[in-house]
Every structure is written in C-alpha cells, then in structure tokens.
C-alpha positions in Angstrom: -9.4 11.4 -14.9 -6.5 13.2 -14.7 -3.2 11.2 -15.2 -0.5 13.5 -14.3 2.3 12.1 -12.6 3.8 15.1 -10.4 3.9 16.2 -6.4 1.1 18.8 -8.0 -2.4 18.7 -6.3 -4.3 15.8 -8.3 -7.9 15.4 -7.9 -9.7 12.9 -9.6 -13.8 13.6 -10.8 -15.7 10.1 -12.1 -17.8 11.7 -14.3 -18.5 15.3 -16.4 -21.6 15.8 -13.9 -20.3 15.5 -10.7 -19.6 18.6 -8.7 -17.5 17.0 -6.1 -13.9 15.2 -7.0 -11.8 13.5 -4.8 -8.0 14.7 -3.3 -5.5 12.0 -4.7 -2.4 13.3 -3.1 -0.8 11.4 -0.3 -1.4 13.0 2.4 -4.2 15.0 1.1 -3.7 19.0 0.3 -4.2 21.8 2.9 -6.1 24.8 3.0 -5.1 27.6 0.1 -4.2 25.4 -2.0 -4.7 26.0 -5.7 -6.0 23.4 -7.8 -4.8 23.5 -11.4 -8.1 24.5 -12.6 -7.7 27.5 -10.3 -9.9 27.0 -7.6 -8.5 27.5 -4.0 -9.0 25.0 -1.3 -11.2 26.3 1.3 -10.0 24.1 4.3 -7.8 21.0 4.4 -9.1 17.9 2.6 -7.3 14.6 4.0 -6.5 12.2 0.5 -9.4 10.2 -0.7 -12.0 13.1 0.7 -14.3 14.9 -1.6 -14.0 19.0 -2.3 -17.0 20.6 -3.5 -16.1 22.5 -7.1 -19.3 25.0 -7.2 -21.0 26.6 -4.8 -23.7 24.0 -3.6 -26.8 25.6 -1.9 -28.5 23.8 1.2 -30.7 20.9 0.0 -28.8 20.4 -3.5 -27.4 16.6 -4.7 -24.0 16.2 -3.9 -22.9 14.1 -7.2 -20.0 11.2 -7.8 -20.2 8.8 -10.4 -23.0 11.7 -11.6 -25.5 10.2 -8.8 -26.7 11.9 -6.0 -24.7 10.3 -3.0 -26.3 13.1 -0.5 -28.0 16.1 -0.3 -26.0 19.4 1.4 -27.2 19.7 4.8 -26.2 23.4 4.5 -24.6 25.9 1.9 -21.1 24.4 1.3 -18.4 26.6 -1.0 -16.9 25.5 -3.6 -13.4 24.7 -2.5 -14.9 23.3 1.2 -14.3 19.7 2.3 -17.2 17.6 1.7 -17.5 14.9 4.4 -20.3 12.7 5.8 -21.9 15.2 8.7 -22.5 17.8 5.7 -24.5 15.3 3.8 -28.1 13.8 4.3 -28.1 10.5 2.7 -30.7 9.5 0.2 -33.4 6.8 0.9 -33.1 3.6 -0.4 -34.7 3.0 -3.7 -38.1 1.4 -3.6 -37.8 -2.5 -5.4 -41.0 -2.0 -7.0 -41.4 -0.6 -10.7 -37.5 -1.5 -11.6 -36.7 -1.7 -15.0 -35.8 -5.7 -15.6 -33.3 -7.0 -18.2 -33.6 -3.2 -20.3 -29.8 -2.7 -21.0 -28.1 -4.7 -23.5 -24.8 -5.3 -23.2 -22.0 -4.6 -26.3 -21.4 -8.1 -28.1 -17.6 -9.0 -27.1 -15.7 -11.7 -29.4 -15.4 -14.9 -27.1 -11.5 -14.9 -25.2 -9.8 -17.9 -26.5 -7.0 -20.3 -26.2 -6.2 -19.3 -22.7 -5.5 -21.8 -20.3 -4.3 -22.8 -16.9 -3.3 -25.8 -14.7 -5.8 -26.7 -12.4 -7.0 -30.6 -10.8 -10.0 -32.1 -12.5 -12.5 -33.6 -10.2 -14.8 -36.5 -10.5 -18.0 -34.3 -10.5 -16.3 -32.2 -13.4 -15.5 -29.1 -11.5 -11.8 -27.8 -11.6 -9.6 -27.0 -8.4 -6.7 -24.8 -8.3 -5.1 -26.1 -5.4 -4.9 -30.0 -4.0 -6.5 -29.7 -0.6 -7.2 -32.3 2.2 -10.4 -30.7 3.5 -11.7 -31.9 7.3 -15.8 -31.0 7.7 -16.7 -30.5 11.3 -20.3 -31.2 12.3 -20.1 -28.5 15.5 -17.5 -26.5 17.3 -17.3 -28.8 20.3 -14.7 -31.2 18.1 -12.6 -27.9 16.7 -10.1 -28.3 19.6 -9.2 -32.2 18.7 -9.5 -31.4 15.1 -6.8 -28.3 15.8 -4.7 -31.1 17.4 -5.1 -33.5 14.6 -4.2 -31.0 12.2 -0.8 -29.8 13.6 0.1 -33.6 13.6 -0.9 -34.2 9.9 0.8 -31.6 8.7 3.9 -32.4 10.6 4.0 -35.9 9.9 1.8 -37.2 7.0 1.9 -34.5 4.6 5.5 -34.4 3.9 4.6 -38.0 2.7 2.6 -36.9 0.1 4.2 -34.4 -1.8 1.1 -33.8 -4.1 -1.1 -32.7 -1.3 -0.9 -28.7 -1.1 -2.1 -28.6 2.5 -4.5 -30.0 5.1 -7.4 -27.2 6.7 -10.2 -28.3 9.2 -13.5 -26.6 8.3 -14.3 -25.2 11.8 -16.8 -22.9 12.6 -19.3 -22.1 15.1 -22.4 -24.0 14.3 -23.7 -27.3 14.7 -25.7 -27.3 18.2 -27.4 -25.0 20.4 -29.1 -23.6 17.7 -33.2 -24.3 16.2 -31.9 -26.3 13.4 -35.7 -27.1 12.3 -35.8 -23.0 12.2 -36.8 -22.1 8.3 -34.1 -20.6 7.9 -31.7 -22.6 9.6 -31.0 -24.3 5.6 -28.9 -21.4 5.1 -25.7 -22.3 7.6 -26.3 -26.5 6.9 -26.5 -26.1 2.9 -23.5 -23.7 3.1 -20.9 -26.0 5.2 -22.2 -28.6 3.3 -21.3 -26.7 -0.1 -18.0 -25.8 1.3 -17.0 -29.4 1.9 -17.8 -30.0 -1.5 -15.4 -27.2 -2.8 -13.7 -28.2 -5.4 -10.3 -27.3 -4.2 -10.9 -30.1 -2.0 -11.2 -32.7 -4.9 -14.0 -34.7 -3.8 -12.5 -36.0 -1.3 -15.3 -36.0 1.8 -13.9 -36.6 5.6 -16.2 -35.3 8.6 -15.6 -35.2 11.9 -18.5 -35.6 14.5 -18.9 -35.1 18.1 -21.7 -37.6 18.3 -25.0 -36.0 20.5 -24.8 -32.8 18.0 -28.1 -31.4 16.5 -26.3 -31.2 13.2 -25.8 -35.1 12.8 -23.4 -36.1 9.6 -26.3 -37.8 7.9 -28.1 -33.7 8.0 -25.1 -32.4 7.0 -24.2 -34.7 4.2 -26.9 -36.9 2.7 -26.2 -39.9 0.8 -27.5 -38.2 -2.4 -25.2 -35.6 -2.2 -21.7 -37.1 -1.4 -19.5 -36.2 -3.8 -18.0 -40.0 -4.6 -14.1 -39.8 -6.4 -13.4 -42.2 -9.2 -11.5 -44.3 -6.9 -13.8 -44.7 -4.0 -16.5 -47.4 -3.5 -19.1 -46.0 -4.5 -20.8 -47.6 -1.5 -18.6 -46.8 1.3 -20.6 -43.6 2.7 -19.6 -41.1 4.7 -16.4 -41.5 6.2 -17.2 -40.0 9.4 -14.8 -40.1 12.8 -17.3 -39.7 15.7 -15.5 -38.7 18.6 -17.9 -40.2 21.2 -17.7 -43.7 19.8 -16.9 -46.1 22.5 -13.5 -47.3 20.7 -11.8 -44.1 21.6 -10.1 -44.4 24.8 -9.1 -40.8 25.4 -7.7 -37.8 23.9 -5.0 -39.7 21.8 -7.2 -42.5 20.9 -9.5 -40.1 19.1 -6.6 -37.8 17.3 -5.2 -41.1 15.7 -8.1 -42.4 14.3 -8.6 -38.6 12.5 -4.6 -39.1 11.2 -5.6 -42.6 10.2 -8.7 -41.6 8.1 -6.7 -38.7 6.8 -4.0 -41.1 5.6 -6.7 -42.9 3.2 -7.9 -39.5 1.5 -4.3 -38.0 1.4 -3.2 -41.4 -0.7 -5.9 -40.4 -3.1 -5.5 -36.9 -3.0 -1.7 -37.2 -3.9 -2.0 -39.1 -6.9 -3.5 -36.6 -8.7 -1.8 -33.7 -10.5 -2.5 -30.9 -12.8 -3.3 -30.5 -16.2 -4.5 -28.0 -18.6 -7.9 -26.7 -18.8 -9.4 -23.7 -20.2 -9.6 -20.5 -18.4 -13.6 -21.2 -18.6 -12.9 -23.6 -15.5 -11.9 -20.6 -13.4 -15.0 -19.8 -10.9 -13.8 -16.6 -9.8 -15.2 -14.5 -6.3 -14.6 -10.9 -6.0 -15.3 -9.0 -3.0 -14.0 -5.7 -1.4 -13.0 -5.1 2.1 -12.0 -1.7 4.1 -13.2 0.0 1.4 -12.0 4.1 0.5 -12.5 6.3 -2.3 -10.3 4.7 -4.5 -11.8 1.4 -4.3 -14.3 2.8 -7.0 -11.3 4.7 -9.0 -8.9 2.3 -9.4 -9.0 -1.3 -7.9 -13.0 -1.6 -8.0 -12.7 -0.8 -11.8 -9.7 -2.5 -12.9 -11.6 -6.1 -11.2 -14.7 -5.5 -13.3 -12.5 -5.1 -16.9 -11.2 -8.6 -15.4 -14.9 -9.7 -14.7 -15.4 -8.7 -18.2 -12.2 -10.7 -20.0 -13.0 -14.3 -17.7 -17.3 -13.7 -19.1 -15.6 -13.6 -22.5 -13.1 -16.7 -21.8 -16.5 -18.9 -20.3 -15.1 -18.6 -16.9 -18.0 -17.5 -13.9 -17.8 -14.2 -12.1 -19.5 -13.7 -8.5 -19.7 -10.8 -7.2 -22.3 -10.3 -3.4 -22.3 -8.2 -0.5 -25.8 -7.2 -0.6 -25.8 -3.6 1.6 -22.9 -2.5 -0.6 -24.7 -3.4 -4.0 -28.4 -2.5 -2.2 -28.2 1.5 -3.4 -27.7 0.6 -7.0 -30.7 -1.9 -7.6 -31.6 -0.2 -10.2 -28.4 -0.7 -11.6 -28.1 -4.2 -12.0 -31.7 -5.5 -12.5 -31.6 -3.4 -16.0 -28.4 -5.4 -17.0 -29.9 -9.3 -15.9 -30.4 -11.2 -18.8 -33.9 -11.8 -18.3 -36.7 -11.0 -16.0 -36.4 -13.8 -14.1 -32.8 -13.1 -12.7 -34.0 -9.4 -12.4 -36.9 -10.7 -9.7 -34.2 -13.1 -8.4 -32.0 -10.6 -7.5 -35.2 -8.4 -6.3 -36.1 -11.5 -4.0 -32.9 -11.7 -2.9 -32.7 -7.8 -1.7 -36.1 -8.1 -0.3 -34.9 -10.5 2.1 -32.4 -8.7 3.2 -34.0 -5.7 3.7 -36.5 -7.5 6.0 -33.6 -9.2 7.9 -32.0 -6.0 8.7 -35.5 -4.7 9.3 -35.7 -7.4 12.3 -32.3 -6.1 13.5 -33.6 -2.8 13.7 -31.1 -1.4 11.2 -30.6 -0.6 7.4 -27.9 -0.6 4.6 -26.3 2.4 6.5 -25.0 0.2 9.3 -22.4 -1.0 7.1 -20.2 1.5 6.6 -17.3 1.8 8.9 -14.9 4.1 10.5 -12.5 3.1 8.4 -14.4 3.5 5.5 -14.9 7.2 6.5 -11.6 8.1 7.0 -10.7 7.2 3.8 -13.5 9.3 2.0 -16.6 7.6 1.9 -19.2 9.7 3.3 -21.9 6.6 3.4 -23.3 3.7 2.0 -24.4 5.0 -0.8 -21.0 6.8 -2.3 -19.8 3.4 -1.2 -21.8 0.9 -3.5 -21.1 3.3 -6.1 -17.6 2.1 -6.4 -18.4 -1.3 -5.0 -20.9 -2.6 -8.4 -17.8 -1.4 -10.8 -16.5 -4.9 -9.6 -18.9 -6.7 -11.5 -17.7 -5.4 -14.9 -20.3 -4.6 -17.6 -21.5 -8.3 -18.7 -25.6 -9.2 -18.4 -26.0 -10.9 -14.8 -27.1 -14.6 -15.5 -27.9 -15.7 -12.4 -28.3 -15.4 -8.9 -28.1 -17.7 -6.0 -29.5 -17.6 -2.4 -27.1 -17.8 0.5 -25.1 -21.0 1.1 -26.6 -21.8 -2.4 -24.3 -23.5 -4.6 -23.2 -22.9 -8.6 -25.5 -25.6 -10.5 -23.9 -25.6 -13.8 -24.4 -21.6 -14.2 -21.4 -19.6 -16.1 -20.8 -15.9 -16.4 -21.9 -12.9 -14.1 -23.4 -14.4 -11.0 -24.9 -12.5 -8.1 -24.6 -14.8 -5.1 -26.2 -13.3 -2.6 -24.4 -12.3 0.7 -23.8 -10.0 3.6 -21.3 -7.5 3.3 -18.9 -8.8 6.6 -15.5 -9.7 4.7 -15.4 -12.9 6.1 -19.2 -14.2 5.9 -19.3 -13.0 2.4 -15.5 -15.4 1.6 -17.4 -18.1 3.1 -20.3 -18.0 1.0 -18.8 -17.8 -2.1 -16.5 -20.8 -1.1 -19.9 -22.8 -0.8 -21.1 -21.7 -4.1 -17.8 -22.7 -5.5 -15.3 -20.6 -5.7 -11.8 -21.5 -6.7 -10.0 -18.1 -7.2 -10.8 -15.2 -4.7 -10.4 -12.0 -5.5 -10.3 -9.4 -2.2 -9.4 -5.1 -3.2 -8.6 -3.4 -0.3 -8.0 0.6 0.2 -7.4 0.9 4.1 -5.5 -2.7 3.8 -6.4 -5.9 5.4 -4.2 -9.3 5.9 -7.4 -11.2 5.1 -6.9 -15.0 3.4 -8.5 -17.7 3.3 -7.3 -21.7 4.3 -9.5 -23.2 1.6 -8.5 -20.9 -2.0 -6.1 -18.8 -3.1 -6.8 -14.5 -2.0 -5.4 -12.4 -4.7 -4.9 -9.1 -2.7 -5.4 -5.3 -4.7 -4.7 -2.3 -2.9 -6.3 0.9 -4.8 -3.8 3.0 -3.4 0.2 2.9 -4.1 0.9 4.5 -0.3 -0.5 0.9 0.6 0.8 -1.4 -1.5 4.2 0.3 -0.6 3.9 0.4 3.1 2.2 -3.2 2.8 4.3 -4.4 -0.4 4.2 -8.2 1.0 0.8 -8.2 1.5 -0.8 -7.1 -1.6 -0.6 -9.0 -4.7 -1.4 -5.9 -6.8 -0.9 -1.9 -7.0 -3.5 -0.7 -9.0 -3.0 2.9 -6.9 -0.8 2.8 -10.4 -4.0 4.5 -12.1 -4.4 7.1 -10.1 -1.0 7.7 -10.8 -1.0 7.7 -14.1 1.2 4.8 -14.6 -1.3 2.0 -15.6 -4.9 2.3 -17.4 -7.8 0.5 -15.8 -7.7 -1.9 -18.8 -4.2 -2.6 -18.9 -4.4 -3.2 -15.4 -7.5 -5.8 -16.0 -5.5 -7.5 -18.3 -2.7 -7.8 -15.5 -4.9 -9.5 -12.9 -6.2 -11.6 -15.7 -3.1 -13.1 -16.2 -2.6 -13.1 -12.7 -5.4 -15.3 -12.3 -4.5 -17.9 -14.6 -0.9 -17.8 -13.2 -2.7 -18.2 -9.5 -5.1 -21.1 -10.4 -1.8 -22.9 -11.7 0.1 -22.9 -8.3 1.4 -19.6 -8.2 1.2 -18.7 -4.6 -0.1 -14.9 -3.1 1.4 -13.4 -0.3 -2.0 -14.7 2.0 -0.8 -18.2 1.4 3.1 -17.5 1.6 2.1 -16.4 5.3 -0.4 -18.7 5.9 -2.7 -15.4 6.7 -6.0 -17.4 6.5 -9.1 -15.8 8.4 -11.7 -18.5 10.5 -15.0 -19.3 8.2 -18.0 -17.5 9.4 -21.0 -19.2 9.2 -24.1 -16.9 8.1 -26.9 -18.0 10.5 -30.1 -16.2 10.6 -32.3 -18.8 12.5 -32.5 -18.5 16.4 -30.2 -19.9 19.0 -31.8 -21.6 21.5 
C-alpha cells in the first residue's frame, strides 16, 4: 500500500496480483492524469473506484484482494475506470467439496492483564452499561410503553443515579403472525435473548397486551428467567398486562408500568462496577454503507482488534451472511474443526434457500450507495467485509436469534446483512460492545449497547467528526498502520465497556430493533 502523504494521485492495490487499484484521492483524479508509476488515466475515476493497470481483454478476471471480483464484459484499457456495468459477476461458489478446518492459524501469546469496568450479573455474564430493559410481548402496547418511558426517565431515573438509562424493547412482532410456523422460533428466541442481555443485568420486566399470540409464558418460560441474587426466586415473571381488569384507563395502566419499574430500578441501582478481565468483553462487529475503503482501512484495522480481544479470552462475532456468502471458502478452511465448518455450511445453506423463496440472491444486497463509493458488487464487497473477522480459527457458530452458550473467541452468528436486523441479532446472542465501520457514514446506534462508530475515510470522519468514534481513513493516509490502529480501538473498547460514552449515545442516536421473521404473517 502506498503511504504517501501528499495532494499527489494515491492509489491503493490490496495485493501484488491484482490488476485493478483503487483512486484514494478526495475527490477522485480526472482524466490525463499521470499516476506515479506513469500510467495516464484514461477517463475520470470518482475516489474509492477501481482503474484497470493492464490492458484487460474481454472475458478476463478483474482481480482485488488477487480474487476474481468480475469478469470484463468487454476490452477495457489500462488507465479506464472500472465500474460495475463493465463487469460480469462471478457465480456463487458451490457449498459442496469445501475444504473444512485446513488452515492453521499462527500460535499468538495469550493478551494479559488487561482489564475494564463492567457490572457482574447473577448468571455470570458482564455488562458494560446499567440498563432498565422493558420486553414488549407485541407492538399494540409500544405506544403506552413510549408513554411510560418518557415518564421514567423524567421522574424516577434521576432517583437512581446508578441506573444508566431506561429503553422499551419494541418491535413489530407478537400477533398477526403463524407463531406455530417452523420457523417462527427465530423472532420468539431472539426477543427472548435480547431481554436477557446482559447490559440489562438480569433484571426481567414485560409488558403484555393480554389477547396476543405471543403470550409472556411463550416468550419467557419459567426455565429460562434469568432470576438476580436479590429476587425471590419464586416470584415469576413480572409481567404488566395491559388488559387486566384493574386498569381503569390510559393512566391507570402507565402507572402500574412506573410502579413495576420502581422495584427493578432499586435493584438495578445498587449495583456498580468493578474490574473484570477484558475476556468478559463479548464484542459484535458489523459494517454498514459499505465503500472501497471499508476493506482497506476500517474493515482491516477491526479484524487486528478481532485478533488482540481472541488473544485476551474476549468473544468476537462477526455475521451478515450475503456479505460473507462469496468467501465460503474462506472461512470454512479457518473453523477449528469440521463440525463448525458444516455449521457454518448449514447456516449459508439456509440462507441461500430463503433468498431462493424471495426470488433473489446475494447480489440484492449491494446498494446504491455501496456503488458510488466503489464497489462494483457483492462480491468485491465481502472481500473487504471478512477482513473484520481478523485471522483467529472460527469456534463456533450460532443460528439466528441463537444465543452465546458459554462459547469464547471467533464466533460466526449467523445473520442477514440489513444494518439493523443484523445489531439486533447479535444483541440476542449477547453482545455488550458493538462495533459498526462505515465508509458512506450512517448515524446508526443502538438503545441497548454502546456503537463504537469507524469511518474508513478521513473526508468522513471530518465532515461527520461528531459522529464517528474513529478515523481510520488515517491509513490510507499514511498517518496510522492497520495495527497501530487495531491497538487504538482495542483500547477504545476497554475504555467503552467502562462507561466511556460514543457519540451514538451522547446523542441518543439509537435505531428501532428489527425483528428477523421468516415465518408467514397471517
């Protein structure tokens, strides 16, 4: 990569092979412009775009990250602007015959002695934040809950200084739906997952219409309620049921929510922080508008993190199932066994089917956005999306909505690719650190954990400087190296997990949770 800090045109090739490299200049470079290896720009190539640095005949690879992301639909010059209508994209790669647990990865000392402050939980998970969590059993309650909320927050939370915030877990599920459908267990495990987060300290308070489909009891069987230290362990679900004959109007049924509230937030605030090891962090990463820096700077810099919290004991998810889809091959060679390999090829082969009923494949996701900022198509785009995951063997894997059982290191949890789907799956497996890069920029957050922003460009973290937590465009500019920008977010993280707010939760920028739901509505 060249590392040249000037106004000079700057392009930036992955790999010796390829024979396209991306325009890093802001602004991109226009036509006759000479590169420093003395090749002339053929026609104006906007920044993040690919130019073509031999003469490529029709039919021949186009190659980034030295794997064919298209084939030339025609004869493109070297020094032409290589963009998605030129290139044919390549067919997915067959799941059969892949090679299983083949690559073994370098032996890294163990990270110790680093720590953070987080809040130990009953079950002996770790939050990072100190949150009064409100399940909802369907959206028909979200509008009283709303209400409720305000009023907390206005009048009982300044009462217990301890108590970071109040969210309700609203979302759009619950009734009107085949909830007997097989795969209706996806959307019911996954709120049920997420009101076990352990941000939310155990602490289990659900809200219920009453005539719902997706009755408390479904939601939250007794043989999964996480019970605190200080609660009988034979109260059960504290549930507020909206249609209960005691509540005589709209205000009757807002103060009994404020009144069970009161009870968890008394527990909630007598807990505070203490140190733990950094192997408590239960980190997601994830990418959203996505360009071709994500895989050059931001994408790369994550997955040297990915590698340092493996090496501390912490756990690493990374998902989005289209955007790892194209590198299979990939990522099956570095599971740790077999088994996690067909786990992973289960997991594909699911998807694959779902978008088959859909009538649409993997290159549905990429967007407009995506294109403008130099991805020709879903390939070139998972190319820099797998980088997040680092270099560690994949452990594990987990379905949708599934939850983390005990599992540490490189975990695949299984998700769509749709920003806010994907957060709200790896909430349900546990997440307590979130991890979002971001090359066309985003104000996404979430209520529930803290979003560490990265923008893979410095244009955007400069033009969005209080929305991104960090520049790691400073590769590209020659300013930073991936691994001393790894090391960065690492400490980042720890400095996160102990209260330090991002600029998603200084705004309160927190996006709605999106229920994955594959089973019919009725």
């Amino acid at each position: 990569m060249d590392t040249v800090i000037s106004h000079a045109p700057l392009t930036i090739k992955i790999h010796d092979a390829d024979n396209v490299a991306i325009v890093a200049n802001d602004g991109g470079l226009p036509a006759g412009t000479v590169l420093p290896g003395g090749l002339v720009l053929k026609d104006k190539v906007p920044q993040g775009h690919k130019v073509a640095l031999v003469d490529l005949p029709a039919g021949a690879p186009v190659l980034r990250y030295n794997v064919p992301i298209g084939y030339a639909l025609e004869a493109i010059e070297a020094g032409r602007w290589v963009h998605e209508r030129l290139l044919q994209m390549p067919q997915a790669r067959e799941l059969e015959g892949l090679p299983k647990a083949t690559v073994t990865a370098p032996a890294l000392p163990p990270l110790e002695g680093y720590t953070f402050e987080g809040y130990r939980n009953a079950d002996g998970s770790v939050g990072t934040r100190n949150i009064l969590a409100i399940t909802t059993t369907v959206q028909c309650v979200a509008g009283v809950v709303e209400f409720a909320v305000k009023r907390i927050k206005s009048e009982l939370l300044p009462l217990y200084p301890h108590v970071d915030d109040v969210v309700g877990l609203e979302h759009t599920y619950g009734c009107g739906v085949a909830i007997d459908a097989p795969d209706a267990v996806i959307p019911i495990r996954t709120l049920r997952h997420i009101s076990m987060n352990p941000n939310f300290g155990g602490e289990v308070m659900v809200v219920s219409l009453g005539c719902e489909k997706l009755q408390p009891e479904r939601l939250l069987p007794p043989d999964v309620i996480p019970i605190s230290d200080q609660r009988d362990p034979h109260a059960g679900l504290d549930v507020v049921c909206l249609q209960d004959n005691e509540h005589v109007g709209f205000m009757s049924m807002v103060e009994a929510i404020m009144k069970t509230a009161r009870r968890h937030l008394e527990r909630l605030n007598a807990r505070r922080r203490e140190t733990v090891p950094a192997s408590e962090l239960v980190v997601g990463v994830q990418c959203g508008g996505s360009d071709a820096f994500s895989g050059v700077t931001a994408n790369p810099a994550v997955g040297f993190c990915a590698d340092l919290l493996v090496r501390a004991g912490a756990t690493v998810m990374f998902s989005e199932n289209t955007e790892v889809r194209d590198g299979i091959a990939q990522l099956t060679s570095r599971a740790q066994t077999p088994e996690v390999a067909d786990a992973m090829i289960r997991e594909m082969a699911w998807y694959d089917a779902y978008l088959k009923r859909g009538s649409v494949d993997r290159s549905a996701n990429t967007t407009p956005g995506n294109k403008k900022g130099g991805l020709s198509n879903i390939v070139e785009k998972a190319m820099g999306s797998i980088v997040k995951s680092g270099s560690a063997p994949i452990s594990g894997v987990l379905a949708p909505g599934e939850r983390l059982n005990g599992q540490r290191g490189l975990i695949y949890a299984a998700t769509p690719a749709s920003d806010f789907i994907c957060g709200t799956l790896q909430l349900a497996a546990g997440m307590n650190v979130h991890v979002f890069t971001t090359g066309r920029g985003t104000p996404y957050g979430l209520a529930e954990c803290p979003v560490i922003k990265v923008a893979t460009r410095s244009d955007l973290a400069r033009r969005w400087h209080d929305l991104m937590d960090v520049n790691a465009g400073l590769i590209a500019d020659g300013e930073k190296t991936i691994a001393e920008m790894g090391w960065e977010m690492f400490q980042l993280m720890l400095d996160v997990a102990s209260g330090r707010r991002t600029w998603a939760e200084r705004h309160q920028l927190h996006n709605a949770l999106v229920l994955f739901n594959p089973a019919p509505i009725t």
